[in-house]
Each structure stands twice: as C-alpha cells, then as structure tokens.
VMD Tcl script that draws the C-alpha trace (Angstrom):
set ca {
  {-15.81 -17.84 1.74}
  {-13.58 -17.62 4.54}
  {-11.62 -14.27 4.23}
  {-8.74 -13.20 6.29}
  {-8.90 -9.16 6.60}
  {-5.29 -8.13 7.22}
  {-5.19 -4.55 8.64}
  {-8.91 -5.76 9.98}
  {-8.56 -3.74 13.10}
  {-8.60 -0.23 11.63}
  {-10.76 1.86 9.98}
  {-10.70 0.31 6.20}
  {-10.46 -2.87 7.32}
  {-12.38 -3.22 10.20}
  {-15.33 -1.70 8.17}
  {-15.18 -4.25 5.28}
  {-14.39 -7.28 7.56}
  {-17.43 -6.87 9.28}
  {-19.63 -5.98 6.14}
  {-18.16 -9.43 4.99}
  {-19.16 -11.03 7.95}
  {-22.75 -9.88 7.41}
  {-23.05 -10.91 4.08}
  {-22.29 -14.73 5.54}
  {-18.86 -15.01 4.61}
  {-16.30 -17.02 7.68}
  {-14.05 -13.73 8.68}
  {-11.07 -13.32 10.49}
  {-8.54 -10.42 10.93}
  {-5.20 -10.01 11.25}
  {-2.67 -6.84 12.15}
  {0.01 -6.65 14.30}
  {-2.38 -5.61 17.39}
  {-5.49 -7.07 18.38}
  {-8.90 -5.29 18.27}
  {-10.56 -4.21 21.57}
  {-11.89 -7.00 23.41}
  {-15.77 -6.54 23.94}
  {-16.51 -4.67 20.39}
  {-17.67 -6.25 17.26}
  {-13.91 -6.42 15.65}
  {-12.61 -7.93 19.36}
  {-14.70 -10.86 18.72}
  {-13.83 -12.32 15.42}
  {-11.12 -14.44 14.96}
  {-7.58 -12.92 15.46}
  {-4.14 -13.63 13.92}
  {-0.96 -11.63 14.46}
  {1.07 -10.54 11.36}
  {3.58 -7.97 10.82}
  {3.91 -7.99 7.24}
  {6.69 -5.65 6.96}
  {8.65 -7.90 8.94}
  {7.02 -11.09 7.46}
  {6.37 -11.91 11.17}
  {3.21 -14.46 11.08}
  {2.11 -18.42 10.56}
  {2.66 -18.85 6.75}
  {0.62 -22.19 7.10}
  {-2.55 -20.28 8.66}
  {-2.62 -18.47 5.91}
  {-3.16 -21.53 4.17}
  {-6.93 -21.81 5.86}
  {-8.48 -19.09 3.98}
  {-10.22 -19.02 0.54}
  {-9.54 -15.13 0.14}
  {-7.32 -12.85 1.35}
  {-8.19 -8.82 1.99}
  {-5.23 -6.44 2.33}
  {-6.18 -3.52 4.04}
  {-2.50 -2.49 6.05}
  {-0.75 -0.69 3.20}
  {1.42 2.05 5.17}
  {0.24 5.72 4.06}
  {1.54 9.09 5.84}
  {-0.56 7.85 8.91}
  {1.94 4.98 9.59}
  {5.42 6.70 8.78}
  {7.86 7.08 11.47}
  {9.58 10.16 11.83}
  {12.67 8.69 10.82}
  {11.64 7.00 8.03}
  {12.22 9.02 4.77}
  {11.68 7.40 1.15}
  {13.07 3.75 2.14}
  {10.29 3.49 4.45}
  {8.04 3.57 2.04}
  {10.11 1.18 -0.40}
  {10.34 -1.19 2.34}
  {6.63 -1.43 3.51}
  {4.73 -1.19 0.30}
  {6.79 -1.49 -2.69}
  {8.78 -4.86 -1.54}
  {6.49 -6.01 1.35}
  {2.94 -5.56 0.10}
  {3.78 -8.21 -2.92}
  {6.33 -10.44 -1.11}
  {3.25 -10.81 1.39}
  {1.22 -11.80 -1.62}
  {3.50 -14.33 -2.80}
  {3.05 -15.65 0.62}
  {-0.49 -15.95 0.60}
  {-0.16 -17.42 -3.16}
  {2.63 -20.43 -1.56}
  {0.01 -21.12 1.42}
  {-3.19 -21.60 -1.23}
  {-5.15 -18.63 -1.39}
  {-7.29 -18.71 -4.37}
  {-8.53 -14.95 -4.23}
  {-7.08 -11.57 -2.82}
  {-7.78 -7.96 -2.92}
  {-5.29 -5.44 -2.00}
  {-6.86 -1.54 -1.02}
  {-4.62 0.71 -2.52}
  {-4.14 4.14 -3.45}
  {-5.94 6.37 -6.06}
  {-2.75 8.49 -6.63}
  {-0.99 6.23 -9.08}
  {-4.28 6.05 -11.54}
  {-5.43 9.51 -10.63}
  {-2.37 11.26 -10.46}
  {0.05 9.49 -12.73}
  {2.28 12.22 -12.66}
  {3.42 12.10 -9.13}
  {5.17 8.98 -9.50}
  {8.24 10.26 -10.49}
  {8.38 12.97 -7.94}
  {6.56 11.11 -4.77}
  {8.29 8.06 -3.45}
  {4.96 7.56 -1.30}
  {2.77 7.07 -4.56}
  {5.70 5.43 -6.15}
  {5.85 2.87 -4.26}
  {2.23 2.00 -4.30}
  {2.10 1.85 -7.88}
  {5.19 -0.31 -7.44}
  {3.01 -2.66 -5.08}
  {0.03 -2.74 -7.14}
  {2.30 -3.85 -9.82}
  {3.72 -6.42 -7.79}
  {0.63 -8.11 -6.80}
  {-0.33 -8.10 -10.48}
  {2.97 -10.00 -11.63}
  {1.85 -12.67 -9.20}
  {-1.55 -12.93 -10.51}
  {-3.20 -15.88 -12.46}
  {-5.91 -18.80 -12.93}
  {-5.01 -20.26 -9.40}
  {-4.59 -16.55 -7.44}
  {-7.30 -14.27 -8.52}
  {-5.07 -11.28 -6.74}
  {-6.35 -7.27 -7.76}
  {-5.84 -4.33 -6.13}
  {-8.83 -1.71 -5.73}
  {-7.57 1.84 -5.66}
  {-9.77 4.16 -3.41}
  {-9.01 8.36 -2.74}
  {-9.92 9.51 0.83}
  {-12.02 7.22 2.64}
  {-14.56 8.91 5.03}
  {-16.53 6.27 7.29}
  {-17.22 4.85 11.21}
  {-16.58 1.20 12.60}
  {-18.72 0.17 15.30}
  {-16.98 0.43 18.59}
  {-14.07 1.38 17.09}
  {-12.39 5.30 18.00}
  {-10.79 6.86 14.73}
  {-8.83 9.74 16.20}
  {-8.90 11.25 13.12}
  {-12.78 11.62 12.35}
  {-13.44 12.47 16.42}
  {-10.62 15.55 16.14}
  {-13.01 16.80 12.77}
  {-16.31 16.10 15.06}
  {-14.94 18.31 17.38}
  {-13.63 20.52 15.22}
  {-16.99 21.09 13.90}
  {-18.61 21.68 16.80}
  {-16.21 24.46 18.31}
  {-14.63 22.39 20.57}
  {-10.80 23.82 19.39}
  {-11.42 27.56 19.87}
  {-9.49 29.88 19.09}
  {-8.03 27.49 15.93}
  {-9.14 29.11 12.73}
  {-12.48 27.63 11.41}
  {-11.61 27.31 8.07}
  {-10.77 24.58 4.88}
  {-7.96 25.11 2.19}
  {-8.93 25.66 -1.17}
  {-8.83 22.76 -3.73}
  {-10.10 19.42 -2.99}
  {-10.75 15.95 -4.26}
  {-12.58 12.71 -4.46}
  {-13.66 10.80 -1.68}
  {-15.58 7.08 -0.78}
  {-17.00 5.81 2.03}
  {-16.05 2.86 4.40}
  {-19.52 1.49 3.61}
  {-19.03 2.16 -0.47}
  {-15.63 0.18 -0.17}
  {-16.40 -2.69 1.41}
  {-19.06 -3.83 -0.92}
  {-16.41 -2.80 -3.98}
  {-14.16 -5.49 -2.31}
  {-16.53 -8.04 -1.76}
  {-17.36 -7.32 -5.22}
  {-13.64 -7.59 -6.32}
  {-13.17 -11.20 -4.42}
  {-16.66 -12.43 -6.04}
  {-16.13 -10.92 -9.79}
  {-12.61 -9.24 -10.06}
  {-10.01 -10.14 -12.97}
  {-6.65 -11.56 -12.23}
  {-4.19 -8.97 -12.27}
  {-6.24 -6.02 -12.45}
  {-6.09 -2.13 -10.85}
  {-9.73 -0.89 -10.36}
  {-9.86 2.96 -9.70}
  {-12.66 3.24 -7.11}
  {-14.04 6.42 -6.12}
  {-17.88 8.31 -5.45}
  {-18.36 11.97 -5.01}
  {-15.53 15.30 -6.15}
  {-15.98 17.72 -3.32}
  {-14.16 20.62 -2.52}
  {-12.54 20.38 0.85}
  {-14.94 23.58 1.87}
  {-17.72 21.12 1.03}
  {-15.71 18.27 2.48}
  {-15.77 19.91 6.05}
  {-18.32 21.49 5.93}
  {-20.55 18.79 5.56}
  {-19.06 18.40 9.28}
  {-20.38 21.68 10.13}
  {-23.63 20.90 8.76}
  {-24.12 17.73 10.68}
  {-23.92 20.01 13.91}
  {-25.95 22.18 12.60}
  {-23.41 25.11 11.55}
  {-23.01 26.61 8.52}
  {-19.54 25.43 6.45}
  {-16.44 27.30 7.46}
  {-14.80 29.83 4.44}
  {-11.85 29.11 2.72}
  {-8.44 30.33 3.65}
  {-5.33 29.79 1.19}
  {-3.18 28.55 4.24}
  {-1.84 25.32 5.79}
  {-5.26 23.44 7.78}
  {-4.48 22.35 11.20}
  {-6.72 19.53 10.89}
  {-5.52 18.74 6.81}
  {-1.51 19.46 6.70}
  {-0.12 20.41 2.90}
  {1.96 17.00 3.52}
  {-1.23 15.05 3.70}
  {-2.56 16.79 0.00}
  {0.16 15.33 -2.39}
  {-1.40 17.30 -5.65}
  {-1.22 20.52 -3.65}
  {-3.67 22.81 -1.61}
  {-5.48 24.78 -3.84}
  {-5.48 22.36 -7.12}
  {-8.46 19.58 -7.39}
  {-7.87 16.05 -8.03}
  {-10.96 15.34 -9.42}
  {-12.56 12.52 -11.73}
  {-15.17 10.26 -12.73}
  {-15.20 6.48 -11.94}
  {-15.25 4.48 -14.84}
  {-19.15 2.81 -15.15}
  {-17.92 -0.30 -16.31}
  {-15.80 -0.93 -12.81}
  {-18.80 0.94 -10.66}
  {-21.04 -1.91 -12.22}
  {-18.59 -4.64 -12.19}
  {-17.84 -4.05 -8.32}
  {-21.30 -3.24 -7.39}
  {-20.58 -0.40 -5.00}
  {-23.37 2.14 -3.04}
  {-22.80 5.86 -4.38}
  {-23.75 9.50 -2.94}
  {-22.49 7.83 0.24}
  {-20.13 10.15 1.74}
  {-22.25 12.55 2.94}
  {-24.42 10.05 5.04}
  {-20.67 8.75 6.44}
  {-19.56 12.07 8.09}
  {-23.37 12.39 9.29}
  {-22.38 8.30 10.78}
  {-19.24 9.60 12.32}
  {-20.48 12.58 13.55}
  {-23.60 10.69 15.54}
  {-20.56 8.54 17.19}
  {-18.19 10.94 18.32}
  {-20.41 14.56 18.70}
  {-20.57 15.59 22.30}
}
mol new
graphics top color blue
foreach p $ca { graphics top sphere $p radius 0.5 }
foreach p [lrange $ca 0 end-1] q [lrange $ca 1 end] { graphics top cylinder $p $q radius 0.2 }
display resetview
C-alpha cells in the first residue's frame, strides 16, 4: 500500500512509518515540520500539513491507499494559553474534519492512534476536556466510516519506544535520570501506575488495523500493567542500578498533570484477546524498549 504517516516525524509515528516501510509498503510522512535531513525519517517522502489549521494539498492526499494518523495533540503539544478549547479545537473538531478530508480525496483505509483514557477510563470524560475530546474524535472518525473508508482508531496507554536517529527529549531526560546525571533531584517514582506499549508493539497493531480492521471501530491496545516504581526502574536496571523507592509526592520527571487518574491509583487492565489476535501485535515488549532507548541516549 502506499500509506501517508501524518505526525510521521515523531516518536509514534516515525516508529510505525518506518516499520511500514520495512514490511514493503510505499511510505510517506507528513507534519507540519520536516524530519532531520540525513536520518532514516529525513529520507522518505515529505508533505507539509497542519491539520489544525487544515493547512495542506487536499489533492495529494488523494495519492495514498491508507492514511495513518499519528498527530493527535496530548499535554505534550498544549500551549500555555490554551485551556479546554484547545483541546476542542485540535482533536475533537480537527482530528475528524481531517478525516473527512482524506475520505473526499479517496483514501480507502485509515487508522487514527488515539488515547486509552476514553475506553480505560470512561469516567473521566465528563470531568477531563483532554479525554473528552478524544473520545469525541474517535467518535468522529467512526461517523465517517464505511464500505469505501475503512477508518478505526487504535487506542494505546503510554507508549515507551526509540526511532532511529531520532532524539526524544523525553526518554533521554529518564536515561539520564537513571544514570545520576540530575543530582541532587530526588531518585524516586510516585506510587500508582498503569499500562504501557511499545513503539515497536504499535506499529505492527496499525499495520494490522489498515490490513484487517473493521469500519468504524475503537480497538483498546495495550501490553504490560506496571507500577511506575517498576516503570522507572526498569530505567535503573538498564544502567545497572537498582529501582528507585516510592515517594507519595509530585515526580519531576512524571508531573500529577501528566497522570489524569491520579498519582497513587492504577489504571490497570487486560487487552481484550480477540483485538490482540485480530491486530497481531508483539507483547512483553516494553521492557526490551526502555533497554532500546537507554542503549541510544546512556552516556
């Protein structure tokens, strides 16, 4: 197929568009900034979109068979000044109205990477306008969903994983972290924790989604519960210290506005084996992820 990765220059994106391109599909990316020139991402195929602002080549579109949205805006993208519309504006109305787009252009088949909060966590929808509004855009891309526009979304919780030649700031800050590099910050993790999946695990769930997905479905995606004491420790680990204690107090590394069920409560569960199967994703992968990231960025 030839699959357009939008959001194809960051982490989620970048990951699954070149996993694409290795299993022999025709991949380009798209985002409102290019990758860097000389890496792996910098030489596929670049378009520039700003989705929010519907700010791209509606007949380009047009030359792909499938469509991967990877650029929903989570507390990583916010501006300061943005409050509950932002979120309104960039997922609930744009993530679908970009859709509808890629529907008008021809694109038979699309995946959209959401959020795990809406399935996991039904609860905070009345109360979080961030989860609100993607179960507002998962909905959205649903509506437009049919025989002609095989559109899903696949919902993932916190996705741990490396791009080649790609710098997450993110990941490098917990390598460094790890290894003692931020003395005297506290070496600690919050109580509570959650699910995660890899970059790696994802990927193959979304290929899987664009090759056997149903038309107006919401697949909650997910691989290993760990507490976030086992979450960063297995940072710790990977440089050969033992994992830090825990410490009922805001993380420097892992705010309390970041952990939308709350430090100290677990937002656990068990994918469903029927979607595991049907997408045809790795498990036990997370582990072997922070090990990835930690070979990239460890000093």
């Amino acid at each position: 197929m030839k699959i357009l990765v939008v959001g194809g220059a960051g982490m989620i994106g970048g990951r699954t568009a070149l996993y694409l391109q290795g299993r022999g599909h025709e991949v380009a990316i798209a985002g409102r900034n290019a990758p860097a020139a000389g890496t792996p991402l910098g030489r596929l195929p670049f378009l520039r979109v700003d989705y929010v602002a519907m700010d791209f080549d509606r007949a380009a579109l047009g030359a792909f068979d499938a469509l991967v949205f990877a650029a929903g805006n989570d507390v990583r993208h916010q501006p300061q000044d943005g409050g509950d519309a932002y979120w309104h504006e960039a997922n609930s109305i744009g993530v679908p109205r970009f859709f509808e787009a890629a529907r008008a252009a021809g694109v038979r088949k699309a995946v959209n990477i959401g959020s795990f909060y809406p399935q996991a966590a039904p609860e905070l929808v009345a109360t979080n306008a961030y989860v609100r509004s993607r179960k507002v855009s998962d909905e959205g891309v649903a509506a437009l969903a049919g025989d002609n526009f095989v559109a899903m979304s696949i919902n993932a919780p916190f996705v741990v994983g490396s791009v080649p030649g790609l710098v997450v700031p993110m990941f490098a800050a917990y390598t460094q972290y790890a290894e003692g590099k931020f003395a005297p910050m506290p070496e600690f993790a919050p109580p509570g924790g959650t699910n995660f999946i890899s970059t790696q695990s994802l990927a193959e769930a979304v290929e899987g989604g664009l090759e056997r997905g149903a038309a107006g479905a919401s697949y909650l995606v997910g691989d290993k519960n760990m507490s976030f004491q086992d979450y960063f420790g297995a940072f710790f680990e990977a440089v050969g210290r033992d994992k830090p204690p825990v410490r009922d107090e805001e993380h420097p590394m892992l705010p309390d506005g970041a952990i939308f069920f709350g430090r100290g409560n677990n937002l656990f569960y068990e994918t469903d084996p029927q979607v595991a199967t049907l997408l045809g994703y790795r498990r036990n992968d997370v582990v072997p992820a922070i090990r990835e990231i930690v070979a990239q960025y460890r000093s």
